[in-house]
C-alpha positions in Angstrom: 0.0 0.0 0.0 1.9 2.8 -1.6 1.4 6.2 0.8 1.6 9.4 -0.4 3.0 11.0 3.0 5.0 11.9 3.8 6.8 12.6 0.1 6.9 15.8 -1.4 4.7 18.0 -1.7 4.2 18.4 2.0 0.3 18.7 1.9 -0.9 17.7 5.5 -4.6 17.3 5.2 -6.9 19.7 7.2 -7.6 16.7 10.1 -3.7 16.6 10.3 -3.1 20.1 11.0 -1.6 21.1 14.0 -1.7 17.6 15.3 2.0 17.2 15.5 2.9 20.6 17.2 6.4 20.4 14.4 4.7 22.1 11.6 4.0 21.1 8.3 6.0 18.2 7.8 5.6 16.9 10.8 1.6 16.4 10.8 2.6 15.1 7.5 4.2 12.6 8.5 1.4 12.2 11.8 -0.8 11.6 9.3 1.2 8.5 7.9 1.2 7.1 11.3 -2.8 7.8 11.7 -2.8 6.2 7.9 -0.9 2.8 9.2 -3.0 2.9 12.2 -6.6 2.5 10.7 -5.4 -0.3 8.7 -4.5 -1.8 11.1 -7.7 -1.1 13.1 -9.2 -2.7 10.4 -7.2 -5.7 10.0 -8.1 -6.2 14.2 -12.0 -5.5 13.5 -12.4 -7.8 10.9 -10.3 -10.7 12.6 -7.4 -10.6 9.9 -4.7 -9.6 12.3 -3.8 -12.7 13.5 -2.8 -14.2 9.9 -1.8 -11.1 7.9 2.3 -10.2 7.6 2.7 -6.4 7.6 5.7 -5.2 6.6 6.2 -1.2 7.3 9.3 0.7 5.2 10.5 2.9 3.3 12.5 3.1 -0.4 15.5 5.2 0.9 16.4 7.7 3.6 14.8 10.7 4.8 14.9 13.8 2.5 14.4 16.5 5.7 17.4 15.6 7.7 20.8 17.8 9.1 23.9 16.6 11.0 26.5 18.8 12.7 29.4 16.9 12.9 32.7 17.3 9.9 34.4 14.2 7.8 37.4 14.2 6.2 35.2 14.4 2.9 33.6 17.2 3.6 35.6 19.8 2.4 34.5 22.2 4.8 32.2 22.8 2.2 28.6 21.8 3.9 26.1 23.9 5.2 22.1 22.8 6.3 19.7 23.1 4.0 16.6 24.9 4.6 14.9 21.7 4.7 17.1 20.7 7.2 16.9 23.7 9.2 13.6 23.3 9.6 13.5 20.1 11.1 16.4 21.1 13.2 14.4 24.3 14.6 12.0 21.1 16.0 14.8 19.1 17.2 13.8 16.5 14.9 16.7 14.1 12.8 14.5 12.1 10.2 17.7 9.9 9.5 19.0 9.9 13.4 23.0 10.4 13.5 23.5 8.4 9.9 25.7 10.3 7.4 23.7 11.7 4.6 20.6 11.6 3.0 18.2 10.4 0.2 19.8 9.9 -3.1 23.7 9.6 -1.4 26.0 6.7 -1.0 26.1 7.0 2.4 24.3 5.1 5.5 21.6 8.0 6.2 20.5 7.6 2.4 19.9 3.8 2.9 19.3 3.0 6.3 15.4 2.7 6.8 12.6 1.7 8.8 11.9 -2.1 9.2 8.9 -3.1 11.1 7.1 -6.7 10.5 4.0 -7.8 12.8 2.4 -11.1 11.9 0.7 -12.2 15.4 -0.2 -15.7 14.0 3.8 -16.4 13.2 6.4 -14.3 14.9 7.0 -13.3 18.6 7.0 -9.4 18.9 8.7 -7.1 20.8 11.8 -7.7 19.1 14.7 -6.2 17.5 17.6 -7.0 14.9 21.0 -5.8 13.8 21.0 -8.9 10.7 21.6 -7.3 7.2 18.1 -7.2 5.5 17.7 -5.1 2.3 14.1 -4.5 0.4 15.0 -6.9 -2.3 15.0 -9.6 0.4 11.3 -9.1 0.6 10.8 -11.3 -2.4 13.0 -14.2 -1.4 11.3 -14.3 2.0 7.6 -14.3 0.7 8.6 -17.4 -1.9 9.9 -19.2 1.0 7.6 -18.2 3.6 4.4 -19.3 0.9 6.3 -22.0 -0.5 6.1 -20.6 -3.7 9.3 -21.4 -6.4 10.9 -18.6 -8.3 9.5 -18.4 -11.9 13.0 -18.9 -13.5 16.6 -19.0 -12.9 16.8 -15.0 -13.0 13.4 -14.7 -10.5 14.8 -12.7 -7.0 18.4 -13.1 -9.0 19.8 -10.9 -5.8 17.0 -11.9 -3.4 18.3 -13.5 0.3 15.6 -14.9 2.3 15.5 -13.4 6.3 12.9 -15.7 7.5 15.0 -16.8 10.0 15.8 -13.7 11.5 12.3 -13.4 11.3 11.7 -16.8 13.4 14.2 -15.6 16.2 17.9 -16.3 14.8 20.4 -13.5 14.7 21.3 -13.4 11.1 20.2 -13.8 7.8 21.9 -15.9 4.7 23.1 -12.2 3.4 26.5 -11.7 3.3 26.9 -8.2 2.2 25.2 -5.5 1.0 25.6 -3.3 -2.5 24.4 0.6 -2.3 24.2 2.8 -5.1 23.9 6.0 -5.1 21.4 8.7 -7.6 24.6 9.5 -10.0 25.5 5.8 -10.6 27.8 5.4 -7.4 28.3 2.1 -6.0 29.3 0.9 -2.8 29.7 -2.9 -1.1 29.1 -3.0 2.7 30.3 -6.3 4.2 31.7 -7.4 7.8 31.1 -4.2 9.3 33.1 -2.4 6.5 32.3 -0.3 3.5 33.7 0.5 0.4 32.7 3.4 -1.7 34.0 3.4 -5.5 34.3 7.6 -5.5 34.3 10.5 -3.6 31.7 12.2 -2.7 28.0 11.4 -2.1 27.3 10.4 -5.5 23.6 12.5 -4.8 22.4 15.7 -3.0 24.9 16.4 -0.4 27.3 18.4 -1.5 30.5 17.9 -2.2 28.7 15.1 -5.1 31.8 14.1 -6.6 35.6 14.5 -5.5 38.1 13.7 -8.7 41.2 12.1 -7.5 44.0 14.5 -8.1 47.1 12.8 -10.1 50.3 12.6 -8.5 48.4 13.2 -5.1 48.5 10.2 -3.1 46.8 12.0 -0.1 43.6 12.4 -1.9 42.2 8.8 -2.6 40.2 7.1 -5.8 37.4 5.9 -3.0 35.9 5.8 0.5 36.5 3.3 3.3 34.6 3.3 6.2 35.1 0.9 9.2 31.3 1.0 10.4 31.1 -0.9 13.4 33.6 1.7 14.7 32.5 4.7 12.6 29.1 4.4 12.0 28.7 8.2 10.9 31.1 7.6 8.2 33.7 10.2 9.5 37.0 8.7 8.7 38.3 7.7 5.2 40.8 4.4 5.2 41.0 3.6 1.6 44.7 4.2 1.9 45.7 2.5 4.8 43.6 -0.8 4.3 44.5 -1.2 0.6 43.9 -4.6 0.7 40.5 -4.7 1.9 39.6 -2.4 -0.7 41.2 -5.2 -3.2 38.8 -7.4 -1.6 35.8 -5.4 -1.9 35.8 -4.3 -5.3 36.8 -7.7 -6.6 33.2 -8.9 -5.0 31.4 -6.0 -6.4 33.0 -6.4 -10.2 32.1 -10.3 -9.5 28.0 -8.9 -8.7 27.9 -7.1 -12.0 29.1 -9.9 -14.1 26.5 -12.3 -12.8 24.5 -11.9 -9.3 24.7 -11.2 -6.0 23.4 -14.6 -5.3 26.0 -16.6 -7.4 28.8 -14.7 -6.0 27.4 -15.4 -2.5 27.0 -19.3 -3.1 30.9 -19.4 -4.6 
C-alpha cells in the first residue's frame, strides 16, 4: 500500500493540521502514522490480524534531515539546507545520526525503517542488527508461501531473512551493495564499506571529489570501518588497501553475474 506522505509535496490534510505541534512536515508525516493505524484497526475489527504479515518501510532515507558533525570528505564545504533547518528548529533528525541523505551513497540515504508484525507467526517485541535489504522481501515471501521462483533470474539478488524473522540473529546475506542517484556504487560487508568515489554520488554536497594525479593524499574511494565509525567520518582507503582489493573484486564479480552466485561461490 503505496502512501503518499510523507513525500513531497508536504500537503498535511486539514484533520492533520496542527496535530504534531512540528509544523507542516511533521503532521505530515502524523498523518502516515494515523494512515498505518486505521489499517491496522481494520485488519483487528475484521479478525485478519492474526494471519496477515505487515511489513512497514521505506524506499531510501529521509529527504528533511541535518547533521552537525565534519568528515574528512567534507571539504568544509557543507552547510544545512533549509529543509534541514527546519526540522532542526524542532529538534527533529529524520535519519538519526546516519551520514547523509536520500539519493547519497552513504548510510543515512539507505538506512530505513523495518517493522514486521504477523501475530499468528512471529513473537513481537523484538529487535535485529541482521543485514536485510528491500530486495529480500521477495525471497522471504517465496519461502515463507512455498512458492518457487518463476526462472533461474526470479529474485536473482534476493536472500531470504525468514530466520531472523523466526528468532535467529542473522540472515543468509553476506553483504550489501548501495548505489547511489549518479550511478555510485558501494559494497558493505563485515562491518566495513567501500565506496568506489568520492563524494556522495547525490544531493549532499561535495557530489563528486576527482582524484587529483600525483596526489596520493587524496584517494580514488571511501572506506569506512562502520562498526567503529558508524557516521562515516574517517576515510581508510589508503591504509587498508587490501580490503579495498577485496571489496571491489566482490562487487565487479556482482555485476558480471549476481549477488546470489557470488554469494553461493
Amino acid at each position: 500500500m503505496p502512501l503518499n506522505s510523507p513525500h513531497l509535496p508536504v500537503s498535511p490534510s486539514a484533520a492533520a493540521k496542527g496535530k504534531s505541534e512540528a509544523g507542516d512536515y511533521g503532521d505530515f508525516t502524523w498523518e502516515t502514522d494515523r494512515v498505518v493505524g486505521r489499517v491496522m484497526e481494520a485488519l483487528r475489527k475484521t479478525g485478519d490480524a492474526e494471519n496477515t504479515l505487515v511489513l512497514f518501510t521505506s524506499d531510501n532515507g529521509g529527504l528533511w534531515h541535518w547533521w552537525d558533525f565534519r568528515t574528512d570528505d567534507d571539504m568544509g564545504k557543507v552547510s544545512i539546507t533549509p529543509r534541514g533547518q527546519y526540522v532542526k528548529d524542532f529538534s527533529h533528525q529524520s535519519n538519526a545520526d546516519w551520514r547523509g541523505t536520500k539519493a547519497d551513497i552513504y548510510e543515512g540515504g539507505h538506512r530505513v525503517p523495518f517493522i514486521v508484525s504477523w501475530p499468528g507467526g512471529f513473537t513481537g517485541g523484538r529487535t535485529s542488527d541482521a543485514l536485510v535489504e528491500l530486495t529480500d522481501v521477495y525471497a522471504t515471501i517465496t519461502e515463507l508461501t512455498g512458492a518457487k521462483q518463476q526462472n533461474g533470474t526470479s529474485g536473482m539478488d534476493s536472500i531470504s531473512f525468514l530466520d531472523v524473522l523466526q528468532g535467529k540473529p542473522e540472515t543468509a546475506r553476506p553483504f550489501s551493495v548501495h548505489h547511489s542517484l549518479s550511478g555510485m556504487f558501494a559494497l558493505r560487508k563485515d562491518g566495513w564499506k567501500m565506496v568506489e568515489g568520492r563524494g556522495s554520488g547525490g544531493f549532499t554536497r561535495p557530489r563528486r571529489i576527482q582524484e587529483i594525479p600525483g596526489k596520493p593524499t587524496t584517494p580514488a574511494g571511501q572506506l569506512y570501518h562502520l562498526e567503529e565509525d558508524f557516521q562515516e567520518k574517517k576515510n581508510l582507503w589508503q591504509s587498508h588497501s587490501e580490503r579495498v582489493e577485496e571489496y571491489q573484486k566482490i562487487l565487479n564479480q556482482i555485476r558480471e553475474s549476481s549477488l546470489r552466485d557470488v554469494a553461493e561461490e
